[in-house]
C-alpha atoms as a printed R data frame, in Angstrom:
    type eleno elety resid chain resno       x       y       z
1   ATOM     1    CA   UNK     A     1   0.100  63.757 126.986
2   ATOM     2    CA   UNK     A     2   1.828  64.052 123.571
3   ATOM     3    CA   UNK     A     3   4.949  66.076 124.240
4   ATOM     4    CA   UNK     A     4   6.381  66.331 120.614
5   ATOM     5    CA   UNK     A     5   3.953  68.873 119.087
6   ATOM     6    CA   UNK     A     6   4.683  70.937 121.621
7   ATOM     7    CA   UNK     A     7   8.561  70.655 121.221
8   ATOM     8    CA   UNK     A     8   8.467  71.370 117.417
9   ATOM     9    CA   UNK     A     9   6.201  74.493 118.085
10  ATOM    10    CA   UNK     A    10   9.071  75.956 120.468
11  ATOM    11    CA   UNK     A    11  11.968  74.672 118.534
12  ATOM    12    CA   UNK     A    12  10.357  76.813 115.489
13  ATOM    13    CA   UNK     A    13   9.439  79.859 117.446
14  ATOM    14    CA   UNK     A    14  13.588  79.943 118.254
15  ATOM    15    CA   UNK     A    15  14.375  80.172 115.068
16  ATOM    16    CA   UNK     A    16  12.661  82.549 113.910
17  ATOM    17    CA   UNK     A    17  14.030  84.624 116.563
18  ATOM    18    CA   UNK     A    18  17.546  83.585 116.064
19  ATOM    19    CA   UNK     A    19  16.818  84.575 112.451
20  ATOM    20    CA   UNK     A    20  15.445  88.094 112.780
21  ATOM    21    CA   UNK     A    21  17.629  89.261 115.099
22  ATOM    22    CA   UNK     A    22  19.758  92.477 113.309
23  ATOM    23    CA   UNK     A    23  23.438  91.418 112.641
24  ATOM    24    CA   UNK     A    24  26.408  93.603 113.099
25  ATOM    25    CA   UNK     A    25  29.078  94.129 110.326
26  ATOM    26    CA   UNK     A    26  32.199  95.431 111.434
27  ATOM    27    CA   UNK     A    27  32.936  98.500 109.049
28  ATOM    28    CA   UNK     A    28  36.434  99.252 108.359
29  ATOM    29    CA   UNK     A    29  37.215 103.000 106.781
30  ATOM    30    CA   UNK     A    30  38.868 103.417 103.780
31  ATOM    31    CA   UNK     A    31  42.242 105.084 104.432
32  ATOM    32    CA   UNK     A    32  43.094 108.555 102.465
33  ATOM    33    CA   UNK     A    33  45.505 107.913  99.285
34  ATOM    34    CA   UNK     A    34  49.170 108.791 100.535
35  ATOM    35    CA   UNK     A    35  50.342 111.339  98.739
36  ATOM    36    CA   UNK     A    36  53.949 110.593  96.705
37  ATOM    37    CA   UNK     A    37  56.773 111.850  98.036
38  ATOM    38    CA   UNK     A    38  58.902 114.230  95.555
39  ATOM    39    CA   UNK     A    39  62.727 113.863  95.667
40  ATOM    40    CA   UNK     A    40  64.731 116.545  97.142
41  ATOM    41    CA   UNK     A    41  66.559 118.601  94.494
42  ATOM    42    CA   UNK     A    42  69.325 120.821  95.959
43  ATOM    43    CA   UNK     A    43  70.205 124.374  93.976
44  ATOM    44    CA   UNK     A    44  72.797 124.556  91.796
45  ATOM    45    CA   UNK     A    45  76.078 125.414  93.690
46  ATOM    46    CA   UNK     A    46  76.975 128.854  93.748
47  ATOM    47    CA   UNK     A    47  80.436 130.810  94.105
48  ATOM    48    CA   UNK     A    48  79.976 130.972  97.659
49  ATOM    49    CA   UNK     A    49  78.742 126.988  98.399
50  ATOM    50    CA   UNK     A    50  81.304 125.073  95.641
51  ATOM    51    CA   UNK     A    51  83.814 123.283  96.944
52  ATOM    52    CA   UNK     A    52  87.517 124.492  96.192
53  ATOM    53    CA   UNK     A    53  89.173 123.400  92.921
54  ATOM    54    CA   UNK     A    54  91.748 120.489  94.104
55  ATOM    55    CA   UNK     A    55  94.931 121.969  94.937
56  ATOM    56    CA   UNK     A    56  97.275 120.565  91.518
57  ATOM    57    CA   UNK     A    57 100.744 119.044  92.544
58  ATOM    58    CA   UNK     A    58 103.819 119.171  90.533
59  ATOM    59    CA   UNK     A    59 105.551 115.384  90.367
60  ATOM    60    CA   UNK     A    60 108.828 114.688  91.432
61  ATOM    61    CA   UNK     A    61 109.371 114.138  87.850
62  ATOM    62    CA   UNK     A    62 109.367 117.397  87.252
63  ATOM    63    CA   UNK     A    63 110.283 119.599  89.703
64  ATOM    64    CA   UNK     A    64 112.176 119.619  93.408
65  ATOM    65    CA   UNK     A    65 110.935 121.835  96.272
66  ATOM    66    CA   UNK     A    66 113.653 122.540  98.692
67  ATOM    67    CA   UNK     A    67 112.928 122.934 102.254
68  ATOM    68    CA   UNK     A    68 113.698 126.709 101.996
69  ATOM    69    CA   UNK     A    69 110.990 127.102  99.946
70  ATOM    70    CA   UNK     A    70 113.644 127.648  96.276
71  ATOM    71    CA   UNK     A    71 112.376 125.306  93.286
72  ATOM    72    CA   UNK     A    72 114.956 123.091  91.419
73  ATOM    73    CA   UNK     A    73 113.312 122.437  87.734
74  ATOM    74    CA   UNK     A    74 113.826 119.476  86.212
75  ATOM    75    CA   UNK     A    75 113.565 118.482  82.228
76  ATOM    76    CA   UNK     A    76 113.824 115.078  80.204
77  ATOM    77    CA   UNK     A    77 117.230 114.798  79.095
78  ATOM    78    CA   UNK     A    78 118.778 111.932  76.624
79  ATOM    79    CA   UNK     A    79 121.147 109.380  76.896
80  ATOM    80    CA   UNK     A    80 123.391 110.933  74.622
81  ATOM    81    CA   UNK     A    81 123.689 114.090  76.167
82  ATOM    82    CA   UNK     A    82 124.852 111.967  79.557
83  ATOM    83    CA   UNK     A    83 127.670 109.509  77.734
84  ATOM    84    CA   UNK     A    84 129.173 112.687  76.708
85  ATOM    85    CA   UNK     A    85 130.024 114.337  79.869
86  ATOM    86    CA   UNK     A    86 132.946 112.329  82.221
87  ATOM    87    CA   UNK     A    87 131.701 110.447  85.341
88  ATOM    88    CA   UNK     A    88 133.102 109.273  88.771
89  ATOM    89    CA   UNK     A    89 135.005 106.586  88.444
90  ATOM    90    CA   UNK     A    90 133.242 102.950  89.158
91  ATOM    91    CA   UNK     A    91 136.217 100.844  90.334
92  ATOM    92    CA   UNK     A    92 136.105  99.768  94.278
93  ATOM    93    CA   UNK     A    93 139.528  98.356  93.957
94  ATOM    94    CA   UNK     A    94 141.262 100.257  97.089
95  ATOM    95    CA   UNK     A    95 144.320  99.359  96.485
96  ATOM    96    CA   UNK     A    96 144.240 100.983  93.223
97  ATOM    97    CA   UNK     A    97 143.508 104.313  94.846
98  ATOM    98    CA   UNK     A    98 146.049 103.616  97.659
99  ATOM    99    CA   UNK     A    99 148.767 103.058  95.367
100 ATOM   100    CA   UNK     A   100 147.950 106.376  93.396
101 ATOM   101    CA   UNK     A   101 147.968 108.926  96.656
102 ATOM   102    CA   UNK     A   102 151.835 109.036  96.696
103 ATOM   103    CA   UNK     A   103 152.167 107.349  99.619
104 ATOM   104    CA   UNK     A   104 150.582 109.395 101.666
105 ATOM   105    CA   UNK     A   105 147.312 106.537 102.311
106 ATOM   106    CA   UNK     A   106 148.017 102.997 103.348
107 ATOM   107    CA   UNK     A   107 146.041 100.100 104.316
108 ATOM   108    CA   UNK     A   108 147.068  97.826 107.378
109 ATOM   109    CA   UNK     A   109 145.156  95.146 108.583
110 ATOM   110    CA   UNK     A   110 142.106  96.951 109.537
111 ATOM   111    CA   UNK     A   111 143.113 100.430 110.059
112 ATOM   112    CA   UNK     A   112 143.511 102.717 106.587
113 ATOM   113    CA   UNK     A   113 146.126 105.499 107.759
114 ATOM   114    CA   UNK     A   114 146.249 108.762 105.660
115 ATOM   115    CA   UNK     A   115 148.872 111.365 106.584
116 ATOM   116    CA   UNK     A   116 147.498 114.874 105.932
117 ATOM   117    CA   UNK     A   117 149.539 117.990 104.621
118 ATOM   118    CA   UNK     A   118 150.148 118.987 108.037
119 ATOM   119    CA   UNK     A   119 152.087 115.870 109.025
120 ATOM   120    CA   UNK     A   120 149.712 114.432 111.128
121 ATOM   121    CA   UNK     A   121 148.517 110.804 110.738
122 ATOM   122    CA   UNK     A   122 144.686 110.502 110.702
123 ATOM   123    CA   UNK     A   123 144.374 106.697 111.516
124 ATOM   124    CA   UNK     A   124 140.525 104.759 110.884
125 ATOM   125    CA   UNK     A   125 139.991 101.211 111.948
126 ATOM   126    CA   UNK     A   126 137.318  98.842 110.608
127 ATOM   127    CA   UNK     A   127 135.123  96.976 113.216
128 ATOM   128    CA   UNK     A   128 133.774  94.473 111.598
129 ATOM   129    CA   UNK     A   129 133.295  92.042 114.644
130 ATOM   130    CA   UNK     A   130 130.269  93.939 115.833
131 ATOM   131    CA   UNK     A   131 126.615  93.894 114.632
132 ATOM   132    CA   UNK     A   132 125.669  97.392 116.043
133 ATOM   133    CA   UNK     A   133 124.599  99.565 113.317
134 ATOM   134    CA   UNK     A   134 126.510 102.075 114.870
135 ATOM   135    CA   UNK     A   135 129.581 100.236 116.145
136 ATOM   136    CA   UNK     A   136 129.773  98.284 113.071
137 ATOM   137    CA   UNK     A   137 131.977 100.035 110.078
138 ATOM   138    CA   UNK     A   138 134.764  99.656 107.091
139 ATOM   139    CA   UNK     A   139 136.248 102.114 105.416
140 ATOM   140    CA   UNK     A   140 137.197 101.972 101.923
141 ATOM   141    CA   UNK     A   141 139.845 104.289 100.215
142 ATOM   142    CA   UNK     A   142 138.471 105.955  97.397
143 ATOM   143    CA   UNK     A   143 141.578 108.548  96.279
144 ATOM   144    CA   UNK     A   144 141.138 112.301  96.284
145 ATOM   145    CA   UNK     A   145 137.868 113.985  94.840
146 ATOM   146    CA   UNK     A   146 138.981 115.348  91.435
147 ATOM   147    CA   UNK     A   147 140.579 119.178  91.310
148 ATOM   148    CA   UNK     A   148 140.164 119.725  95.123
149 ATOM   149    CA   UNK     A   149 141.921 118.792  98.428
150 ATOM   150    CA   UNK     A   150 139.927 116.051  99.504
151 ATOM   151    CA   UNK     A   151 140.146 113.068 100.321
152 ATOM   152    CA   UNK     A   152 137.056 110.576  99.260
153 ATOM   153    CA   UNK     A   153 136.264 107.512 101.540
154 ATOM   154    CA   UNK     A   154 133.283 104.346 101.513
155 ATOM   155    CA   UNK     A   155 131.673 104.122 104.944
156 ATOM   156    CA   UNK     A   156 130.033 100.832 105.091
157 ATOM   157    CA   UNK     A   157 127.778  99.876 108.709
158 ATOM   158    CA   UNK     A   158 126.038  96.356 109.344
159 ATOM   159    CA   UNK     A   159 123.029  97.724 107.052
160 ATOM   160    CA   UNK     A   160 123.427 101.396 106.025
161 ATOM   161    CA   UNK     A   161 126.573 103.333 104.567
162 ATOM   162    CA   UNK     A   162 127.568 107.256 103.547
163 ATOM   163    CA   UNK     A   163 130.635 108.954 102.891
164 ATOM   164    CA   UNK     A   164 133.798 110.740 104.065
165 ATOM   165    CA   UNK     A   165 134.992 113.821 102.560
166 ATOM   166    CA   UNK     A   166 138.038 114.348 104.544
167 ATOM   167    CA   UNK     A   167 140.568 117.446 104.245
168 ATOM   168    CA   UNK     A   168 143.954 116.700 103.255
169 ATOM   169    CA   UNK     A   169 145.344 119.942 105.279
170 ATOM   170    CA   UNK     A   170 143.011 119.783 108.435
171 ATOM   171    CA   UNK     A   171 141.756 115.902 108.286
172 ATOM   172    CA   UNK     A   172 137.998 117.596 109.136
173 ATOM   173    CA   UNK     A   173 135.694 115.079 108.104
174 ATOM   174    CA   UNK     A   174 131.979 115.754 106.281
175 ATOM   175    CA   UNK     A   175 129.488 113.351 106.242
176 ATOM   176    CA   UNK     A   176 127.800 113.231 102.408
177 ATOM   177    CA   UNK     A   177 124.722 111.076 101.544
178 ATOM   178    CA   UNK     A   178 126.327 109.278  98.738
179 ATOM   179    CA   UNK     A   179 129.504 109.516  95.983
180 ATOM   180    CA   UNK     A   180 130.893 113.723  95.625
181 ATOM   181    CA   UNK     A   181 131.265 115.044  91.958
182 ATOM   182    CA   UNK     A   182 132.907 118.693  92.122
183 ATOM   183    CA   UNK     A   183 131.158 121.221  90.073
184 ATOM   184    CA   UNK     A   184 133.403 122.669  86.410
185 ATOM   185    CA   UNK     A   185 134.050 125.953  88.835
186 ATOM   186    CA   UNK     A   186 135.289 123.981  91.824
187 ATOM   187    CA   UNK     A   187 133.255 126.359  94.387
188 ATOM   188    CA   UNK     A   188 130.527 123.450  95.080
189 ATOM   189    CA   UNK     A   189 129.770 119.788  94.819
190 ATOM   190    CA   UNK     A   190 126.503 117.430  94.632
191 ATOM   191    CA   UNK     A   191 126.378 114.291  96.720
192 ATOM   192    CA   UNK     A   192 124.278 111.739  95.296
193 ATOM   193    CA   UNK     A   193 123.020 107.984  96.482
194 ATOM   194    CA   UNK     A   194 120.133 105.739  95.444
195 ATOM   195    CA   UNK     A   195 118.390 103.464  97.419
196 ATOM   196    CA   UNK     A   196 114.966 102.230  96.004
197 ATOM   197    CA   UNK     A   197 115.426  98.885  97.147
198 ATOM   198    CA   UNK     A   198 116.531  98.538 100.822
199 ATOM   199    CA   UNK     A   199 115.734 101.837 102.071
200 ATOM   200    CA   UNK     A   200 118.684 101.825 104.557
201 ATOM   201    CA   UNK     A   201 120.191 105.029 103.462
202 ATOM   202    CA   UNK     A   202 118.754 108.221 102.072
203 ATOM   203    CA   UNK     A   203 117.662 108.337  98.516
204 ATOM   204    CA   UNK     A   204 118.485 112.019  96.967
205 ATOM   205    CA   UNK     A   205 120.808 114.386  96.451
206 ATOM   206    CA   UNK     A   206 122.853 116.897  98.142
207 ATOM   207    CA   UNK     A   207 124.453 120.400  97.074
208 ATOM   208    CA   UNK     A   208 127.315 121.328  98.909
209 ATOM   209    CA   UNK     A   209 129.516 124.932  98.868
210 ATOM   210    CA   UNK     A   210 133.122 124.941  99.428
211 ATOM   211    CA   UNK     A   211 134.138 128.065 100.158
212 ATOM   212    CA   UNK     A   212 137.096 128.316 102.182
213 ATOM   213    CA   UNK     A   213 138.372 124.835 101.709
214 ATOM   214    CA   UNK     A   214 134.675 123.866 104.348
215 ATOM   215    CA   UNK     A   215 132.024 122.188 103.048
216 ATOM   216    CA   UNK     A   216 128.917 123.878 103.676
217 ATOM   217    CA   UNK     A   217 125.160 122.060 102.922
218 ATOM   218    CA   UNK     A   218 123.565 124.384 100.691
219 ATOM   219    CA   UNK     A   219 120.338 122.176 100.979
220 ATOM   220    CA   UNK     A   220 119.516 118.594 100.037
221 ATOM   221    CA   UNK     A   221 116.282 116.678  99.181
222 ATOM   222    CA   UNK     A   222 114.898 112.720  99.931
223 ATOM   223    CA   UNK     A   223 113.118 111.549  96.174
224 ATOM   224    CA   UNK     A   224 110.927 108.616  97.004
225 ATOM   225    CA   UNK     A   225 109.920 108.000  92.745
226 ATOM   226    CA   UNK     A   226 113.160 107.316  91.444
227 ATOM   227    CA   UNK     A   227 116.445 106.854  92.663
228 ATOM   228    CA   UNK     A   228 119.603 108.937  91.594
229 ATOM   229    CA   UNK     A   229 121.892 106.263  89.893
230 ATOM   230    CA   UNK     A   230 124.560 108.371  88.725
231 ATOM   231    CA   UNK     A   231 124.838 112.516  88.291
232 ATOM   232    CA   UNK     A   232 127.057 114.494  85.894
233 ATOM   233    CA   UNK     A   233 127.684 118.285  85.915
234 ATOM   234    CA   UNK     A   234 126.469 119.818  82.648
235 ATOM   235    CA   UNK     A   235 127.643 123.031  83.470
236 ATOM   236    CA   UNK     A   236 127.876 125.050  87.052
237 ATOM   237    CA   UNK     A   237 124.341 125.277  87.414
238 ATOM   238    CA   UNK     A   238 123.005 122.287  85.744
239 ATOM   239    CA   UNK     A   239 123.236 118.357  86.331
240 ATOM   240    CA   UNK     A   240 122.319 115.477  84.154
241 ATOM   241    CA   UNK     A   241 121.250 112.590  86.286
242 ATOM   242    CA   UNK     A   242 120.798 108.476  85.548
243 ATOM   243    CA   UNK     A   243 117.478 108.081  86.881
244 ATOM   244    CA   UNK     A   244 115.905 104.805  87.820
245 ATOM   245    CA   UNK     A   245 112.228 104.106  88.443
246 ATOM   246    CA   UNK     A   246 111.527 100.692  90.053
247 ATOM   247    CA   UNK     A   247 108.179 100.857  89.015
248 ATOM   248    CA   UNK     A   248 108.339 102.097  85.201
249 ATOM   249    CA   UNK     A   249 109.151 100.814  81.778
250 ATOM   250    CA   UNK     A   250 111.847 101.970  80.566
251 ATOM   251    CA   UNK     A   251 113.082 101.736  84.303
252 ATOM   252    CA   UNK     A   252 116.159 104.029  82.617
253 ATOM   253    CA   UNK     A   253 115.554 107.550  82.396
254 ATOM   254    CA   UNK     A   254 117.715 110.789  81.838
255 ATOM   255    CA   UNK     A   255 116.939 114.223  83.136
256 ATOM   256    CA   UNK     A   256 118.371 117.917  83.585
257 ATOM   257    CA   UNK     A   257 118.248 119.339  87.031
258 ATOM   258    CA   UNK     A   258 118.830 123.098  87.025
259 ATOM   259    CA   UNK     A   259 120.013 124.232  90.681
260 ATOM   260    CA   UNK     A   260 118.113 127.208  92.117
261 ATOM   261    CA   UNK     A   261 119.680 130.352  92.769
């Protein structure tokens, strides 16, 4: 029996049914337009939501504030206006100053004895042999502070230094930041030192009463923009200082301090 007719008969009839079966198309939906997002815009600030105006502060240029609250103005000043008014005087040469105090200061070795108005002997030895800051000192005879009975004296430690104002009468001794200049009226004195570089020491200037023949801080103040090179006394209430700013061109500047009430 001839099988092959009846193979291509059933081969045919299975594809036709392969071919008319229904075929299944996946369907995927169209997804909705996003809508665009608008930016949030905030309301203008009112009186009630603006931040506070920034607080302005005066320079040091300018103006002092003093711990008890007082103000001590300052102006530019010239040059000029400084060369004409008398200064400390510059020379460190202690015998110098020894030799003008009459006797009454001499220098031995390392003790500098000064006999005071009383007739006692107030004796100060150098250490120089120790490097504790505190242990660690020379003194320097500077002569008497101008118009007054004082006497004036260099304090030098292993990295800091200050200075001695020390009574003739009494031999009481007062600590100052830096050199003393005596005011015209002779009732109060300003201390000044500058010390940009190192930092070891304070960098300002101090106002001191002397009523009484006792020196009595009336109030000083640390400047960390420029350092006080030299001060003058204009009048009783007013000081020219040699400024110097480490960090400005000219580095040289002049300016009027007027002392608060």
């Amino acid at each position: 029996m001839n099988l092959y007719p009846i193979i291509l008969t059933l081969g045919g009839i299975l594809l036709i049914s392969c071919d008319s079966s229904p075929q299944e198309v996946e369907k995927t939906q169209a997804r909705p337009p996003t809508a665009a997002v608008e930016p949030k815009v905030l309301p203008p600030a009112t009186s009630a939501t603006a931040a506070p105006a920034a607080k302005v502060l005066r320079s040091e240029t300018d103006t002092l504030r003093l711990r008890n609250g007082s103000i001590a103005q300052l102006s530019p000043a010239r040059e000029a206006e400084f060369a004409r008014l008398s200064g400390i005087d510059t020379d460190t040469t202690e015998q110098k100053y020894i030799q003008l105090a009459g006797g009454r200061a001499q220098r031995r070795a390392d003790q500098l004895l000064l006999t005071l108005k009383n007739g006692r002997t107030l004796t100060l030895t150098n250490n120089i042999t120790d490097p504790d800051e505190e242990k660690h000192v020379i003194y320097r005879f500077r002569g008497p502070l101008d118009k007054s009975d004082f006497w004036v004296l260099d304090v030098t430690r292993w990295e800091s230094g200050f200075v001695l104002l020390i009574n003739q009468h009494t031999g009481r001794r007062t600590r100052l930041w830096g050199r003393p200049v005596l005011a015209p009226d002779g009732t109060h004195l300003v201390a000044f030192n500058s010390d940009m570089e190192a930092g070891y020491s304070p960098n300002g200037l101090e106002v001191w009463s002397l009523e009484s023949g006792i020196p009595m801080l009336r109030w000083n103040r640390v400047v960390n923009t420029w350092g006080p090179e030299e001060v003058r006394w204009l009048n009783d209430k007013t000081l020219i200082i040699r400024q110097y700013y480490p960090d400005s061109t000219p580095q040289i500047k002049y300016a009027r301090l007027l002392l608060p009430q």
